[in-house]
C-alpha positions in Angstrom: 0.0 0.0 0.0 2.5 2.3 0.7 4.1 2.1 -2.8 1.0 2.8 -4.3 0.6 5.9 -2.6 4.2 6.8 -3.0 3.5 5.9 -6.8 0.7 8.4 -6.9 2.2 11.4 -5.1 5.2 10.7 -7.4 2.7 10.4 -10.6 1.5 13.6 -9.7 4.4 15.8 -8.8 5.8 14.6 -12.2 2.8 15.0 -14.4 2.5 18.5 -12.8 2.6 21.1 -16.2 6.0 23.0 -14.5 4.8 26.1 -17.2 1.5 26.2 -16.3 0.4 25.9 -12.9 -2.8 28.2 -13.4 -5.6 27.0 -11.7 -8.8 28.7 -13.7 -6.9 27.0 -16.8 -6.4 23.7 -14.8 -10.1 23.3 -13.4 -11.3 24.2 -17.7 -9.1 20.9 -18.5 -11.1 19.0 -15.6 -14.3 20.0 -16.5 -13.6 19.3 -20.2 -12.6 15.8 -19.4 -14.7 14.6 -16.6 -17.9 16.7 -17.1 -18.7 18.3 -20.9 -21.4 16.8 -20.8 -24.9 19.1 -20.7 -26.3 18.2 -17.0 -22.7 17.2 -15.7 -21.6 18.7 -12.3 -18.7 18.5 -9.8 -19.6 19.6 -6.3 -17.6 21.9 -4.4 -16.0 19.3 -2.2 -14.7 16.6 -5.1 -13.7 19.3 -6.8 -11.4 20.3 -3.9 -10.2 16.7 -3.8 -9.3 16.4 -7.2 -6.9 19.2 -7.2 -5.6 19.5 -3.1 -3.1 16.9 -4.6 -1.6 19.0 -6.5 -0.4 21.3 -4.3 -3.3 23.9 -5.2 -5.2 25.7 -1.7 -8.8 25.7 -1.8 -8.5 29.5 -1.5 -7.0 29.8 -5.1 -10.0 27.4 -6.1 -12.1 29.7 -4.8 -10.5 32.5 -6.7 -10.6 30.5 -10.1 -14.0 29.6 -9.7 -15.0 32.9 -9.1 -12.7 34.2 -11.8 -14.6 31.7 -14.7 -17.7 32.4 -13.1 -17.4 36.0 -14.2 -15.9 35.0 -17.5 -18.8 33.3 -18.5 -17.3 29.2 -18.3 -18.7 27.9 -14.6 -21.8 28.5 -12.8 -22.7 27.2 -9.7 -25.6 25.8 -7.7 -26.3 25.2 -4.1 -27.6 21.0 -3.6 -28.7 21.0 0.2 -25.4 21.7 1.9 -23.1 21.4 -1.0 -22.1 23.5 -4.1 -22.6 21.6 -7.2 -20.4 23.1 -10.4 -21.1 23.0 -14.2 -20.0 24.3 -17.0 -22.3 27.1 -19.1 -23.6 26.9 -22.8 -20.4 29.0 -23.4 -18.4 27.2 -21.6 -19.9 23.8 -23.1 -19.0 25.0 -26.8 -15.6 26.2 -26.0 -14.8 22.8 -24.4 -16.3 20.9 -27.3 -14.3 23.4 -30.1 -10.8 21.6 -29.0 -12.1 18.0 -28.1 -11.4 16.6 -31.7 -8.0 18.2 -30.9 -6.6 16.6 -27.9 -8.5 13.8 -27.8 -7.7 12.3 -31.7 -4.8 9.7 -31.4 -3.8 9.1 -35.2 -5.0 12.1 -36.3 -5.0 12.7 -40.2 -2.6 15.5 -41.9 -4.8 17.4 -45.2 -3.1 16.6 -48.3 -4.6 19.7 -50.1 -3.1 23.1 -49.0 -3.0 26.8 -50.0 -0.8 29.8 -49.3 -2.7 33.2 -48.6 -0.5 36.4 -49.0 -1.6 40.0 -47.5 -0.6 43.6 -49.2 -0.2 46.2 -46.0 -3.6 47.7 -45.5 -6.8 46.2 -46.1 -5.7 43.1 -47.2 -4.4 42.5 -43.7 -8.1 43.1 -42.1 -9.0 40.3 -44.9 -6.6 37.9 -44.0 -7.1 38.5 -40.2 -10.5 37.4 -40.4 -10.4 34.4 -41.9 -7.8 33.7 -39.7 -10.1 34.2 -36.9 -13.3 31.8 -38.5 -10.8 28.9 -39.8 -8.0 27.2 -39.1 -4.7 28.7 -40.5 -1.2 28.6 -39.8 0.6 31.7 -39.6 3.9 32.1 -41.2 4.4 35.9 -41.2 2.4 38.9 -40.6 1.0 38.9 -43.8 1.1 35.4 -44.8 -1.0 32.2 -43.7 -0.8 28.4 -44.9 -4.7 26.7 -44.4 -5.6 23.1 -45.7 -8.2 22.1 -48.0 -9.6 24.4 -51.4 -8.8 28.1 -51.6 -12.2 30.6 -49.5 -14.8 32.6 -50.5 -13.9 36.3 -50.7 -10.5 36.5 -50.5 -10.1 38.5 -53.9 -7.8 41.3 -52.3 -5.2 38.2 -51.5 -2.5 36.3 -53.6 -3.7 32.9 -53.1 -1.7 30.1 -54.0 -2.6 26.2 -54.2 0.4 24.7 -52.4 2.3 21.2 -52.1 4.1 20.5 -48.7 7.7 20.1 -50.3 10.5 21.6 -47.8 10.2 24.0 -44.5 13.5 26.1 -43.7 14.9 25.7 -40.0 13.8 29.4 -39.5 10.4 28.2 -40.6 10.6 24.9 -38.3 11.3 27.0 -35.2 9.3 29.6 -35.7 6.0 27.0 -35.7 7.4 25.1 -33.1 9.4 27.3 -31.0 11.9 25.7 -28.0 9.9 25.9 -24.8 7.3 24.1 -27.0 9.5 21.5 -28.0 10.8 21.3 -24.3 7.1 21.1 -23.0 6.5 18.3 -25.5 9.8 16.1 -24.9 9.2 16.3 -20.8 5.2 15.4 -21.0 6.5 12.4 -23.2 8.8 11.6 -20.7 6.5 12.2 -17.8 4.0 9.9 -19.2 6.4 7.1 -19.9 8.2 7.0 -16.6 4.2 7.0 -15.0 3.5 4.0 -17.0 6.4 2.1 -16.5 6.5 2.5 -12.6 2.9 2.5 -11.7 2.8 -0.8 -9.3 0.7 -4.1 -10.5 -2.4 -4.4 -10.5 -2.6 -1.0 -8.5 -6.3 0.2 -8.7 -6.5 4.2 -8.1 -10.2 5.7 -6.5 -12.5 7.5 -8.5 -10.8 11.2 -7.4 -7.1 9.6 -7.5 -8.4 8.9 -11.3 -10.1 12.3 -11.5 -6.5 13.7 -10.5 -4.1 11.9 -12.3 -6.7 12.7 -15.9 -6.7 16.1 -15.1 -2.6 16.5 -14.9 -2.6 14.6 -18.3 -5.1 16.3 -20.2 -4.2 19.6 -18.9 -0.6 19.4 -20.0 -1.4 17.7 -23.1 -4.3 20.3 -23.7 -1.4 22.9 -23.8 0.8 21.1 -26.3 -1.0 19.8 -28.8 -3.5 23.1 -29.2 -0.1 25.3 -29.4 0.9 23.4 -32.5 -0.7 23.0 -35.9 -1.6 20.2 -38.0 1.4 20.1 -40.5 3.0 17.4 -42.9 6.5 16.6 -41.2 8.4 18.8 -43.2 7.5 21.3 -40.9 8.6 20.3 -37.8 11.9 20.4 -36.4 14.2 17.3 -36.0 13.9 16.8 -32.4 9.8 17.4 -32.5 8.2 14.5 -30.2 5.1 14.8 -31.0 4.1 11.7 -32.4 6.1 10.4 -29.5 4.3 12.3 -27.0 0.7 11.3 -28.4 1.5 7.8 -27.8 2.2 7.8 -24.4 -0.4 10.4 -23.4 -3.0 7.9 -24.3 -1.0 4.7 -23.6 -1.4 6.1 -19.9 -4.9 7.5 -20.2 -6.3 4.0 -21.6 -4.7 3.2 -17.6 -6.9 5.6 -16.2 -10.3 5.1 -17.6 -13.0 8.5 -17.2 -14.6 7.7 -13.4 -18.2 8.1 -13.0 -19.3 11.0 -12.0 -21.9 10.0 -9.4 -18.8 7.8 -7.2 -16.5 11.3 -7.8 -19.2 13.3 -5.9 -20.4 10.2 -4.0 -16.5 10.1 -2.8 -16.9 13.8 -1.7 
């Protein structure tokens, strides 16, 4: 017994994002993962239990509850003596908009692209929204790469149908930049060493789960949405990505989602 808990304090110091310790940002992964659903709630005290682990005070709960509670993500109920916690319509759709995203293991890279180029002035205000209503890849100020057939309405851009063929070094690093290629290399490390040392046939509690998830998808939340869907050429030598992916969800398929009910039940 003692290993195991010694596992799981280790697990979690380890899976711990070292560049992101924000706690509004970490209790948005948890709700994403463990309660997206329409009707889902945490209350007050599993929520506290999930995260104490990590090191976090309930007082700086508190403050990032209140904080996405003014923003528009969380609102809160009262249920007898307890507060029960669920994310809004707003914070439902934002949730669901990066799903596909960081929860797709073999995900699939376009083969059709095209090159949008901006003049200075108006053209940039063109360019900038598009940028905002689809996904594109920006390689300068005034010039974005997108997947799939050229948009509607772009007639003040040079647009260019585009084959992935070669991506300079200053290209490489400026799309995956070193602290993001740090971040990914330690989380694939993280996970590994997790995996490898968790004791046999060790089985963690519904909130040990609901802890161990939330480290996991919170630090792999903040890789894989700060890099873009690219053919290889683009990415730099030592990029782990592929790497990383694998033993993100090698551990998770450890750590199946916990019911609800037993994570409040547990409370």
């Amino acid at each position: 017994m003692t290993n195991e808990f010694t596992w799981f304090d280790a697990a979690v110091a380890e899976l711990a994002d070292p560049q992101n310790q924000r706690v509004w940002s970490i209790i948005v992964s948890l709700f994403g993962d463990l309660a997206q659903d329409r009707g889902a709630k945490i209350s007050g005290g599993a929520l506290t239990r999930i995260i104490e682990p990590m090191g976090i005070k309930p007082e700086a709960m508190r403050v990032a509850l209140h904080r996405l509670r003014k923003d528009g993500w969380i609102e809160s109920t009262r249920s007898g003596r307890a507060s029960m916690h669920f994310l809004t319509e707003y914070g439902r759709e934002q949730s669901a908009r990066v799903t596909p995203r960081i929860y797709d293991r073999d995900p699939v890279t376009p083969e059709n692209w095209h090159l949008l180029i901006a003049e200075d002035g108006p053209g940039i205000h063109t360019l900038d929204d598009l940028m905002l209503t689809r996904h594109y890849t920006a390689i300068g100020r005034n010039v974005a790469l997108g997947a799939g057939p050229l948009p509607r309405n772009c007639d003040d851009l040079v647009a260019f149908e585009v084959t992935a063929r070669s991506a300079p070094a200053w290209l490489q690093n400026r799309l995956c930049p070193p602290e993001l290629r740090e971040a990914c290399s330690s989380l694939r490390d993280a996970a590994r060493h997790a995996h490898e040392t968790r004791p046999a046939n060790w089985q963690p509690s519904p909130l040990q789960t609901a802890t161990l998830r939330t480290l996991i998808v919170h630090r792999w939340r903040r890789v894989v949405l700060r890099h873009p869907d690219l053919p290889p050429v683009f990415f730099p030598p030592d990029w782990a990505g592929t790497a990383c992916r694998a033993e993100v969800f090698r551990l998770l398929d450890t750590l199946p989602r916990p019911d609800l009910a037993q994570v409040n039940s547990a409370d």
